[in-house]
MIMARTOR-410085 format. One record per residue: residue in one letter; residue number from 1; x, y, z of N, C-alpha, C in turn. Coordinates in steps of 0.001 Angstrom, whole numbers, always signed. Atoms other than C-alpha are relative to their C-alpha. Layout:
N
PT|residuo|num|n_xx|n_yy|n_zz|ca_xx|ca_yy|ca_zz|c_xx|c_yy|c_zz
PT|A|NUM|X|Y|Z|X|Y|Z|X|Y|Z
...
//
This chain:
245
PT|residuo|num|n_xx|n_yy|n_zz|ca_xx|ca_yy|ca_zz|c_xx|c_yy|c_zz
PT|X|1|+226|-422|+1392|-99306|-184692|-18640|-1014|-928|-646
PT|X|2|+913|+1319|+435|-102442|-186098|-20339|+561|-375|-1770
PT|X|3|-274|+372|+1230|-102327|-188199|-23128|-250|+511|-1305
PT|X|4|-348|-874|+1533|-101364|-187483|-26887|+536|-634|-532
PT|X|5|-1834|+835|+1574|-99494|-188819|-30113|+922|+783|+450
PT|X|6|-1496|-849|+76|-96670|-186416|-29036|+874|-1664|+950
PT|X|7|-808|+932|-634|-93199|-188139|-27087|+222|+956|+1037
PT|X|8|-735|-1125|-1708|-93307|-186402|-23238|+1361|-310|+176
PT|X|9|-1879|+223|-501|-89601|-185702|-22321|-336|+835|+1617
PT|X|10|+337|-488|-1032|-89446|-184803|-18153|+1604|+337|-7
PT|X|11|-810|+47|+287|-86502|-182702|-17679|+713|+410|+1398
PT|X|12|-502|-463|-1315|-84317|-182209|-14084|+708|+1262|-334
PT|X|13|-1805|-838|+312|-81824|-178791|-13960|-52|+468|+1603
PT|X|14|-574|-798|-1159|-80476|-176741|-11231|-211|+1548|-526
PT|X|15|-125|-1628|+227|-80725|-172878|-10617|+977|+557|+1153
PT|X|16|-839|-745|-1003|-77839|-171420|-8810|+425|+879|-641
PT|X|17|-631|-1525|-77|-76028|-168061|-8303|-1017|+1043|-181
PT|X|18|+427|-635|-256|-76909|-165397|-9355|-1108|-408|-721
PT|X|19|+1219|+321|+519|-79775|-166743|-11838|-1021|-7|+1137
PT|X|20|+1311|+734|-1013|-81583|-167684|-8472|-1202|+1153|-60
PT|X|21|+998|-1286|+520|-83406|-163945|-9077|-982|+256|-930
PT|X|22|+1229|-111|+1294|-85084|-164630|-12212|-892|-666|+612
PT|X|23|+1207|+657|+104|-88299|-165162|-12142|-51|-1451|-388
PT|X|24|+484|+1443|+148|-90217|-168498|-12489|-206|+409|-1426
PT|X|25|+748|+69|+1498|-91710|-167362|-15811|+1507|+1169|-654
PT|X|26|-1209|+37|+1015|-88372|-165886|-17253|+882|-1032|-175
PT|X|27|-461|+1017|+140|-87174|-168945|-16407|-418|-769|-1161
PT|X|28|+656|+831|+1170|-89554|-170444|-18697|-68|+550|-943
PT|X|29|-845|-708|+1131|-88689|-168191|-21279|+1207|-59|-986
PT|X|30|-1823|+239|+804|-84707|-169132|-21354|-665|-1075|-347
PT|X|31|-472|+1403|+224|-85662|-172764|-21625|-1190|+9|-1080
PT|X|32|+721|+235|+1547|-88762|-172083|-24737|+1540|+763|-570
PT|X|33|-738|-457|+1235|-85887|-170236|-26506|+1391|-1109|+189
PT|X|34|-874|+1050|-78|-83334|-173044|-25309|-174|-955|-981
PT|X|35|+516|+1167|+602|-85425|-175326|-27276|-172|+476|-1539
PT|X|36|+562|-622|+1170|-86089|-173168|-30158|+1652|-74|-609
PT|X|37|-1017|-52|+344|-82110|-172859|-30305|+744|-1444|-373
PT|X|38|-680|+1591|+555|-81383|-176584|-30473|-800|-1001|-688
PT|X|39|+1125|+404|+1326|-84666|-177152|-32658|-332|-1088|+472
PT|X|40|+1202|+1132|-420|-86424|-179458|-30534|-1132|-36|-908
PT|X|41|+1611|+114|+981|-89614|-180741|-32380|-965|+144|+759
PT|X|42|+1173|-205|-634|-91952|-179246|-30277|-1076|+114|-321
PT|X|43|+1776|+52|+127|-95690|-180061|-29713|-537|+1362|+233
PT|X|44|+551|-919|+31|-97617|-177136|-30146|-1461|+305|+446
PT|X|45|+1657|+184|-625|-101176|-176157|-28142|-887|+338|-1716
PT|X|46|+1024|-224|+1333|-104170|-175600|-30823|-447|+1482|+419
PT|X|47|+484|-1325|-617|-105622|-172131|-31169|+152|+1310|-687
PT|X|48|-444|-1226|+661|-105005|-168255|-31989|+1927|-9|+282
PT|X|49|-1430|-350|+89|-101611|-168172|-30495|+677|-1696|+850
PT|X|50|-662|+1020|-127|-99747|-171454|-30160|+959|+20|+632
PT|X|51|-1076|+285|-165|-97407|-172663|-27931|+59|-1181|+832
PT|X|52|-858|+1576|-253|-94633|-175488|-26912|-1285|-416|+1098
PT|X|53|+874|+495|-1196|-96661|-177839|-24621|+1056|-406|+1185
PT|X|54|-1135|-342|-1307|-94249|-177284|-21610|-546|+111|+1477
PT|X|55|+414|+196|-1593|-95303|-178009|-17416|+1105|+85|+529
PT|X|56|-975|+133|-1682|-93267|-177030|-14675|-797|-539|+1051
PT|X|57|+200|+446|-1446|-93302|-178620|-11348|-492|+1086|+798
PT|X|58|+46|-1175|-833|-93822|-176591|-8029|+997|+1067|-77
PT|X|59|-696|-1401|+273|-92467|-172996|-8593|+783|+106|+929
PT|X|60|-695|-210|-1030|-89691|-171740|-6710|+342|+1075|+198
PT|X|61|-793|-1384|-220|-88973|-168901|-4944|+995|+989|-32
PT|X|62|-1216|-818|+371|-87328|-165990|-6559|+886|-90|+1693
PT|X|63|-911|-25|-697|-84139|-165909|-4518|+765|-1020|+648
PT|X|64|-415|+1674|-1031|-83926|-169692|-3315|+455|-335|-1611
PT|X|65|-1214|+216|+1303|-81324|-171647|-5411|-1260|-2062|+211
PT|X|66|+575|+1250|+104|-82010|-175638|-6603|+569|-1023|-912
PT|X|67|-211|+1411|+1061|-80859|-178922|-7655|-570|-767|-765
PT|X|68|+1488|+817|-183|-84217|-180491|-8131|-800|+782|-604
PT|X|69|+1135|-490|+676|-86261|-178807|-10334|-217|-405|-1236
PT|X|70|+717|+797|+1233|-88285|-180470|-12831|-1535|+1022|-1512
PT|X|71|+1673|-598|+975|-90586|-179611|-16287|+444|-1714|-815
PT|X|72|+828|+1378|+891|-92521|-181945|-18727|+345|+927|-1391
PT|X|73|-355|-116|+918|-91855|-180955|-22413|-819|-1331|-1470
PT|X|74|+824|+991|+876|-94198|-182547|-25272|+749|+394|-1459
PT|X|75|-614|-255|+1329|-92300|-183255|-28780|-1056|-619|-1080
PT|X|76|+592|+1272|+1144|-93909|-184676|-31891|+434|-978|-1043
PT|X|77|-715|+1072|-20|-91147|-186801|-32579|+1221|-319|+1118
PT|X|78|-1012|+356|-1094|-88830|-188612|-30432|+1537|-10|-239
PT|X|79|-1266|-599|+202|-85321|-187540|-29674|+634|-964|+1146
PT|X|80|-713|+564|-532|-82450|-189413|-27896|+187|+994|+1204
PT|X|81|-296|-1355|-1301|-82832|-187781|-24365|+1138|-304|+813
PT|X|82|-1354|-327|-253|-79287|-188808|-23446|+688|+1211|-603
PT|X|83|-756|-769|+320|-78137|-186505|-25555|-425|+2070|+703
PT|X|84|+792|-1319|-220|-80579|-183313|-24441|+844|+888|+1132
PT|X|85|-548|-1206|-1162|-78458|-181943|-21124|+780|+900|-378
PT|X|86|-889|-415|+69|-75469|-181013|-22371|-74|+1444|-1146
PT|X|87|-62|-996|+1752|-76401|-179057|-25840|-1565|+1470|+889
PT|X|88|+933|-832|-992|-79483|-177366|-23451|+532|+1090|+1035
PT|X|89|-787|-650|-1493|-77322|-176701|-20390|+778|+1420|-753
PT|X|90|-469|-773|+769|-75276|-174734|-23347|-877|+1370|-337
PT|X|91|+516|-715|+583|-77818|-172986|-24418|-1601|+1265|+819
PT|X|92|+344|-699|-1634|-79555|-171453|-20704|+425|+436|+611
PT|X|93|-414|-1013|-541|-78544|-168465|-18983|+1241|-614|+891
PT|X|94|-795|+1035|-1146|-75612|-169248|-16678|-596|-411|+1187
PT|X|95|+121|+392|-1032|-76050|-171015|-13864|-1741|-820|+451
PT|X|96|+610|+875|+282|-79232|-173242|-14972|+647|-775|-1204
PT|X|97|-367|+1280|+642|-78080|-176542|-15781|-1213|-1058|-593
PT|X|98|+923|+994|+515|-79940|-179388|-17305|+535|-1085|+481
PT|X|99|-645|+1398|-157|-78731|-182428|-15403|-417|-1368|+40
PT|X|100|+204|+1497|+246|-80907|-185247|-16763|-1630|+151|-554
PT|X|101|+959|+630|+805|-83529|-186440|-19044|-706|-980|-802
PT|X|102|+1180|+1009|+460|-86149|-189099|-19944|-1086|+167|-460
PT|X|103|+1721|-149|+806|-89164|-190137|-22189|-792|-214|+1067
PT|X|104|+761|+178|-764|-91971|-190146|-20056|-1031|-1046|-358
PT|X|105|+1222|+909|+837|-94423|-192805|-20455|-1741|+559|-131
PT|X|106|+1584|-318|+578|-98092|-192967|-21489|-812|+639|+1447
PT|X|107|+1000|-458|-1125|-100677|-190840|-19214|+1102|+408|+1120
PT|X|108|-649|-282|-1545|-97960|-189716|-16427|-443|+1232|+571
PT|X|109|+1016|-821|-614|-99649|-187719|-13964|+1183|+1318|-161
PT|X|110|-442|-1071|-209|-98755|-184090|-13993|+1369|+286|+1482
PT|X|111|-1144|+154|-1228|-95419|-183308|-11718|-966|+1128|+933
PT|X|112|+678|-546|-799|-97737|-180494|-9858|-588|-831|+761
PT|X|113|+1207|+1301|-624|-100477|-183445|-9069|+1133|-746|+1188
PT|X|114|-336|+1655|-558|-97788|-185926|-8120|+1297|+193|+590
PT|X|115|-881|-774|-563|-94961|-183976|-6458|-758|-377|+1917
PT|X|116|+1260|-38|-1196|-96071|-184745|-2316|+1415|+551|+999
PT|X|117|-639|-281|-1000|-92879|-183956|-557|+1267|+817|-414
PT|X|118|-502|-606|+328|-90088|-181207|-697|+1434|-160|+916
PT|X|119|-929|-300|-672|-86663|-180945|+640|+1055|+1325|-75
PT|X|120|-971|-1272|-448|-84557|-177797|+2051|+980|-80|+407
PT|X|121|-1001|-104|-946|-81139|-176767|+3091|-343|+1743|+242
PT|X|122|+178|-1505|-196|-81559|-173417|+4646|+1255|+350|+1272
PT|X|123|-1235|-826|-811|-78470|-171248|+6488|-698|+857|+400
PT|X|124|+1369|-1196|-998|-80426|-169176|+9360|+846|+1353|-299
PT|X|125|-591|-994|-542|-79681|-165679|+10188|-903|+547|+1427
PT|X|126|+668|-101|-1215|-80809|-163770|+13387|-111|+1253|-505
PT|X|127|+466|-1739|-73|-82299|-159930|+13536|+1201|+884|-846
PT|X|128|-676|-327|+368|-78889|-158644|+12905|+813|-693|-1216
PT|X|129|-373|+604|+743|-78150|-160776|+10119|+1350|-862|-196
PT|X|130|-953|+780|+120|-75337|-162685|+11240|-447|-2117|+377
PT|X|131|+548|+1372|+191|-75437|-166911|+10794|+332|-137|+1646
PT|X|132|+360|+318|-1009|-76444|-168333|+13758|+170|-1379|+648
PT|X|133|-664|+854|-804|-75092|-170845|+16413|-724|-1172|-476
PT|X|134|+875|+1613|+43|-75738|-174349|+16030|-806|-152|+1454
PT|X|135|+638|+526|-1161|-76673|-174416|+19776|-1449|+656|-151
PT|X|136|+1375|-860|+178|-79726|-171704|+18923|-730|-779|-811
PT|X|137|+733|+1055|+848|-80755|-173772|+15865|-436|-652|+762
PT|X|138|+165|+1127|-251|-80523|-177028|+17735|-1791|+356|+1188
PT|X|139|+775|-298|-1019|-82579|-175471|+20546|-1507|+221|-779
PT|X|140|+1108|-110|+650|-85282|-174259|+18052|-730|-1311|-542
PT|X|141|+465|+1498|+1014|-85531|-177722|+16102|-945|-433|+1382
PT|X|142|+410|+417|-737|-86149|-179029|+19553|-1707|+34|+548
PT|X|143|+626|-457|-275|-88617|-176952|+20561|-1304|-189|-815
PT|X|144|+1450|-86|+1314|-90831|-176903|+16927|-221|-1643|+229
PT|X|145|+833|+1238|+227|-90572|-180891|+17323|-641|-909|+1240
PT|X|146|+1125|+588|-1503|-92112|-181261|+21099|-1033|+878|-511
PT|X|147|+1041|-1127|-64|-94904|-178784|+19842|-1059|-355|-822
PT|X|148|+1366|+844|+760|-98520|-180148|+18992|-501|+603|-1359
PT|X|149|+446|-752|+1115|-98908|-177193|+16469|+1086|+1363|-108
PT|X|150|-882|-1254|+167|-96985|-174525|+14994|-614|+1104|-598
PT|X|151|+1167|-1157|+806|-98995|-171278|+13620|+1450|+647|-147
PT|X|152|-630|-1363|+857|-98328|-168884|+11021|-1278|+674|-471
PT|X|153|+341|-460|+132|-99684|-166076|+10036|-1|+519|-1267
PT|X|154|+174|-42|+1586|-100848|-165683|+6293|-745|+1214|-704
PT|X|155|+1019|-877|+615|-102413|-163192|+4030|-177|-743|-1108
PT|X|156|+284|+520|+1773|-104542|-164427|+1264|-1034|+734|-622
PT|X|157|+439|-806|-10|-106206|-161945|-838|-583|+1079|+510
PT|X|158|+121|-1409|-648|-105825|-159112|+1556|-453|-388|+1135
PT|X|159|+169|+381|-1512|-106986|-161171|+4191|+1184|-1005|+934
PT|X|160|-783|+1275|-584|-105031|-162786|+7151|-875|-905|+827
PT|X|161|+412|+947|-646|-105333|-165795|+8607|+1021|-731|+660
PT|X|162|-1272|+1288|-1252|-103470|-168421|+11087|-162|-1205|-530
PT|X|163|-108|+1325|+154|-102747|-171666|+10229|+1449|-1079|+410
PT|X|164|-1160|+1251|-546|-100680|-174791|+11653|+551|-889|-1356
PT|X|165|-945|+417|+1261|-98012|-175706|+9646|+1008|-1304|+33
PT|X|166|-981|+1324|-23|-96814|-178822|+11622|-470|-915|-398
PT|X|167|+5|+700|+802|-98823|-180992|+9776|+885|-187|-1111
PT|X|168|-254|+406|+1417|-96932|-180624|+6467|+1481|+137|+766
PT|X|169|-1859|+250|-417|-93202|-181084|+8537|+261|-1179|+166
PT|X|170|-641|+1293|-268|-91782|-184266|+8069|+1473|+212|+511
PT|X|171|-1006|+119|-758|-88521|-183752|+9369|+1125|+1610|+72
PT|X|172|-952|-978|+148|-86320|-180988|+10375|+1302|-734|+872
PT|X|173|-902|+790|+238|-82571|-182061|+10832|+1515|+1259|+274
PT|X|174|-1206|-570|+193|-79786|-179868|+12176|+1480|-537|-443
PT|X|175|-1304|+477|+582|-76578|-180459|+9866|+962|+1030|-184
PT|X|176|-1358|-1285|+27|-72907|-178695|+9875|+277|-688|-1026
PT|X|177|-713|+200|+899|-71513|-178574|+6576|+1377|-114|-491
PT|X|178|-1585|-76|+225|-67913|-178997|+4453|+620|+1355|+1052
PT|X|179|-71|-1490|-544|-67850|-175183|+5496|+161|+113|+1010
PT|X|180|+232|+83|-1861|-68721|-175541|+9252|-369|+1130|-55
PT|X|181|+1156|-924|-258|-71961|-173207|+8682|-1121|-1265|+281
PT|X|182|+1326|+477|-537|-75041|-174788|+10554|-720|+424|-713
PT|X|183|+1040|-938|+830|-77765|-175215|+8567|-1230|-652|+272
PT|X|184|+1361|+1216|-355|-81451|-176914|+8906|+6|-1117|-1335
PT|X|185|+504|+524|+912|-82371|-179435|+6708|-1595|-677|+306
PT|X|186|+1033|+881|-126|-86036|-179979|+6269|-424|-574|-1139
PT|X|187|+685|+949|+1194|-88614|-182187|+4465|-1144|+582|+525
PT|X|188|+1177|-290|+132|-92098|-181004|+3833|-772|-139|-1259
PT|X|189|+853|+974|+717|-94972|-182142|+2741|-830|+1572|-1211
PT|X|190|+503|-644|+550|-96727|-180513|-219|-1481|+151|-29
PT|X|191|+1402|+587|+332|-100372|-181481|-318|-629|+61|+2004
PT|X|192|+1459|-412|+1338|-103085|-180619|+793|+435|+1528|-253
PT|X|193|+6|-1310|+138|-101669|-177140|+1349|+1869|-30|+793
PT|X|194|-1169|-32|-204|-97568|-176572|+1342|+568|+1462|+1104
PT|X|195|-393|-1152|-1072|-95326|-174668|+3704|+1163|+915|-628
PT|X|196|-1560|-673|+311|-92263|-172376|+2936|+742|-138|+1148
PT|X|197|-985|+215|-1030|-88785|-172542|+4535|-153|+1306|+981
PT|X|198|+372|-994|-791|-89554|-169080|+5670|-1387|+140|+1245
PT|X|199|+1107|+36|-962|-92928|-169986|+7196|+470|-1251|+1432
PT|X|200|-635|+1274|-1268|-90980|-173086|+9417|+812|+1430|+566
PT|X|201|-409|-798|-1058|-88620|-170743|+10740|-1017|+1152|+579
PT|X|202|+614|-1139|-866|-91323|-167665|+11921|-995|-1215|+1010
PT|X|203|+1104|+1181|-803|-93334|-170895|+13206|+1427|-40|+1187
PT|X|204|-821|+368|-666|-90048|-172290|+15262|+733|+879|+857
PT|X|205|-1250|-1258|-356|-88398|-168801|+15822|-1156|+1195|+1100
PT|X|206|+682|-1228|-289|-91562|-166639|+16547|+374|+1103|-641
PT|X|207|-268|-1302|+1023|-90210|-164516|+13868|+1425|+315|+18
PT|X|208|-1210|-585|+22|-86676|-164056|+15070|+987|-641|-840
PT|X|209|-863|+418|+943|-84686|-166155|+12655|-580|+113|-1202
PT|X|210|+504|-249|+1153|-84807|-165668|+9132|+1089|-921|-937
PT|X|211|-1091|+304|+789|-83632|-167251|+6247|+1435|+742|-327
PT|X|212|-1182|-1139|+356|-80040|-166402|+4803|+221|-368|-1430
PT|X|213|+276|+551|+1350|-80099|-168948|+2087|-421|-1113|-405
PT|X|214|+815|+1499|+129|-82196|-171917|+676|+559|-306|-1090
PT|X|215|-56|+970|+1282|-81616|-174520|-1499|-603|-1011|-156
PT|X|216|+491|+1166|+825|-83946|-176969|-3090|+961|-1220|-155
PT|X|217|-1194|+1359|+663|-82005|-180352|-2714|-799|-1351|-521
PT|X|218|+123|+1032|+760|-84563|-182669|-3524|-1848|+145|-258
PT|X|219|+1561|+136|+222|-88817|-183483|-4973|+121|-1084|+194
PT|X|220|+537|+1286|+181|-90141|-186821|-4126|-1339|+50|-572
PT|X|221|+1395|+420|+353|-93351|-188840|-5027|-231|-584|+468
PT|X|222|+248|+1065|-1184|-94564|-190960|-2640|-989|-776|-848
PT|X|223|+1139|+983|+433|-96339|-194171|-4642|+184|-1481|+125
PT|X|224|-77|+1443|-577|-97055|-197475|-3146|+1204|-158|+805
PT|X|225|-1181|+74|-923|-94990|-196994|-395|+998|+221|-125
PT|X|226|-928|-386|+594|-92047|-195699|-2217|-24|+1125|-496
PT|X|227|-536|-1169|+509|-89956|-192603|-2596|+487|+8|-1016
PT|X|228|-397|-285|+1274|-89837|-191805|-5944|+929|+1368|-568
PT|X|229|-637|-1411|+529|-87134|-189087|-7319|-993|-105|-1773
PT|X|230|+996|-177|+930|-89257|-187510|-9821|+16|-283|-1630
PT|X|231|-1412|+546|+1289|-86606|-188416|-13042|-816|-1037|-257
PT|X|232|+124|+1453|+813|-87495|-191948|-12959|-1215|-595|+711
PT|X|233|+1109|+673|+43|-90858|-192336|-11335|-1321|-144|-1254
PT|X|234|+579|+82|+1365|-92736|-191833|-14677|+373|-242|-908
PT|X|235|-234|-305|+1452|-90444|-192733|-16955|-192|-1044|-1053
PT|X|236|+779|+886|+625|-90960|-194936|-19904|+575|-1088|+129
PT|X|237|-371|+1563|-549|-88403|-197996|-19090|-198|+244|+1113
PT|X|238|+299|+1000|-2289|-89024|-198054|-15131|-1047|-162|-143
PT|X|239|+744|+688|+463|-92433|-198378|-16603|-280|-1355|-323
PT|X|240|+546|+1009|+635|-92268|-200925|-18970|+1028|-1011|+876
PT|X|241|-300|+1110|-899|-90171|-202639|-16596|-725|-436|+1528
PT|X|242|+1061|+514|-1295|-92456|-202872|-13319|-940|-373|-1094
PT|X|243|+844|+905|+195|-94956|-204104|-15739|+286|-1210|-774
PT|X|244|-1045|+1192|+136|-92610|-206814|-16850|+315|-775|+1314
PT|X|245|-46|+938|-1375|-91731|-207818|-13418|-1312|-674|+542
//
């Protein structure tokens, strides 16, 4: 978010159930009228038609759920952002929460810009749509991580193209849950050009596994050698305290 007299607030929530369907931009809809309902002092753009100065992070795919999802929020006075989850969380469709918020400090780079790595839990399915063995998983993981390159097959404005997608895989991770459903867990990289959980499995599977259900469990920031959760790498005391130390 570039600089301004306003006070940036960066804000974490979750999207589960059935919300996971709405759109990205009705999403951003509940949470301008969230704000309008608990009379935030929102910064306003300049212009014919004005509005809140509000950034989301990387978008997420209608249908995938999330713990980890972040926006930026510009006020033009400053508000006690302990208090912001709870009276918010109230006031957003069910099943988006608000579970944490901080002032942001001066100049903090855009969460799009500065977002570099993603994490997944995804529950496979196979052709016939039933969840699928841990031994099949395990066998796939195996397979995608002896393999110099993984192609997928893309369309981008009406054209396709191939591209290797094991650059941006930092780790895939077969884990059995409370449940005892097998599920993957990966990490991928965002930058220079990001992958989907759906494009790892047609890479690993050759097409035959498919998602069943994703979840967003975490965003890092990778700066100066450190994994940053995205909450408190910009914010205005972990700031003014590394430049105190």
């Amino acid at each position: 978010m570039r600089a301004s007299d306003g006070f940036p607030v960066r804000l974490r929530f979750a999207k589960r159930g059935k919300v996971r369907f709405v759109s990205h931009r009705d999403v951003a809809r509940a949470f301008e009228r969230a704000f309008r309902i608990e009379q935030l002092p929102l910064a306003f753009t300049q212009g014919f038609a004005p509005r809140p100065k509000v950034s989301f992070g990387l978008a997420l795919s209608v249908g995938h759920e999330s713990v980890a999802e972040y926006l930026d929020v510009e006020l033009h006075e400053p508000v006690a952002t302990t208090d912001l989850p709870g009276p918010l969380s109230d006031a957003l469709p069910e099943g988006i929460d608000v579970t944490g918020a901080v002032p942001l400090a001066e100049r903090a780079p855009a969460l799009q810009e500065s977002v570099t790595l993603v994490e997944y839990r995804v529950t496979v399915a196979g052709a016939d749509d039933r969840v699928v063995g841990a031994d099949v998983l395990q066998a796939a993981v195996d397979r995608a991580l002896a393999s110099p390159a993984l192609l997928v097959t893309r369309t981008r404005k009406g054209r396709e193209s191939t591209d290797d997608v094991r650059p941006a895989i930092r780790t895939i991770e077969l884990r059995r849950h409370p449940e005892g459903t097998p599920a993957l867990e990966l990490t991928v990289s965002t930058q220079s050009r990001g992958v989907r959980p759906r494009e790892v499995l047609d890479a690993v599977s050759d097409g035959v596994l498919t998602e069943q259900r994703v979840l967003r469990t975490a965003q890092w920031i990778e700066r100066d050698g450190a994994r940053l959760e995205p909450l408190e790498a910009d914010a205005l005391a972990h700031t003014l305290e590394v430049r105190a130390s």
